[in-house]
C-alpha positions as CSV (number, residue, x, y, z in Angstrom):
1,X,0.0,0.0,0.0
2,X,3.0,2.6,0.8
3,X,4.4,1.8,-2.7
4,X,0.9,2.9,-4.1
5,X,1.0,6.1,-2.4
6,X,4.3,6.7,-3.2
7,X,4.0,6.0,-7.0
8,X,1.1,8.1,-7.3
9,X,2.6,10.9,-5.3
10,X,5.6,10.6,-7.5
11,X,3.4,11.2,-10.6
12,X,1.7,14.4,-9.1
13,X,5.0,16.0,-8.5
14,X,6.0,15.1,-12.3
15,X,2.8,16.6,-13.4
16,X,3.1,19.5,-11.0
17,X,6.8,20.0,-12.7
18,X,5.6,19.9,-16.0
19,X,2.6,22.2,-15.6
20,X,5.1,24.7,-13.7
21,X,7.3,24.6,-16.4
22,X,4.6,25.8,-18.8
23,X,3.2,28.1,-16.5
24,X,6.9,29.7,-16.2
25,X,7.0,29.7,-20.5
26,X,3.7,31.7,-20.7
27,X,5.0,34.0,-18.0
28,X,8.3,34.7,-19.9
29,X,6.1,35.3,-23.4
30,X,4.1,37.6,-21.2
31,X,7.2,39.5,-19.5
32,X,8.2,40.3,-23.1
33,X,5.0,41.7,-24.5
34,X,4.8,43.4,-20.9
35,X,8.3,45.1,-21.8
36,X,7.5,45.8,-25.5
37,X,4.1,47.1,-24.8
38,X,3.8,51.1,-24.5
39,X,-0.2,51.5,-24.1
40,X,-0.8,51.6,-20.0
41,X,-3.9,49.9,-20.5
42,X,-2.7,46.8,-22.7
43,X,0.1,46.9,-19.8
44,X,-1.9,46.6,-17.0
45,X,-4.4,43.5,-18.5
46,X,-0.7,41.6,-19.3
47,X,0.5,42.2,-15.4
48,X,-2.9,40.8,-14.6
49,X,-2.2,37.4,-16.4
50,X,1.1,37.6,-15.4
51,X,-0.2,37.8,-11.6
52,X,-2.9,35.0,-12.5
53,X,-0.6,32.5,-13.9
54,X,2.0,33.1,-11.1
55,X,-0.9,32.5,-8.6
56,X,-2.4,29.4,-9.9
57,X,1.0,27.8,-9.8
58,X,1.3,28.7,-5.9
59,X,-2.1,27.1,-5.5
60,X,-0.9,24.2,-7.4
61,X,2.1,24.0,-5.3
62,X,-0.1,24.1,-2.0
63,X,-2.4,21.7,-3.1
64,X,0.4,19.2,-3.4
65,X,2.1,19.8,0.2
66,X,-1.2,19.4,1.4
67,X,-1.8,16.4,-0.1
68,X,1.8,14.8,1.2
């Protein structure tokens, strides 16, 4: 039963990493347009889903130490 728990832990953590790693991509692209970008406006709705995606992968990262 441990090795159950363990395997199945071990692929949450693998999808975690994965999903974090495309959460950090879309970040970056975002960063870029941020930096590019010269409206206020545009600038501000970019930070926002900068913001969002950094959130969701802290919530991500909660629900798996909660989970351990």
């Amino acid at each position: 039963m441990s090795f159950n728990y363990m395997t199945i832990t071990k692929e949450q953590v693998q999808k975690f990493h994965r999903e974090r790693i495309n959460h950090k991509k879309e970040q970056n692209l975002l960063l870029a347009k941020i930096q590019k970008e010269s409206d206020p406006d545009t600038k501000k709705t970019l930070l926002k889903e900068y913001i969002q995606i950094n959130q969701k992968a802290l919530q991500e990262y909660q629900e798996i130490i909660n989970q351990s």
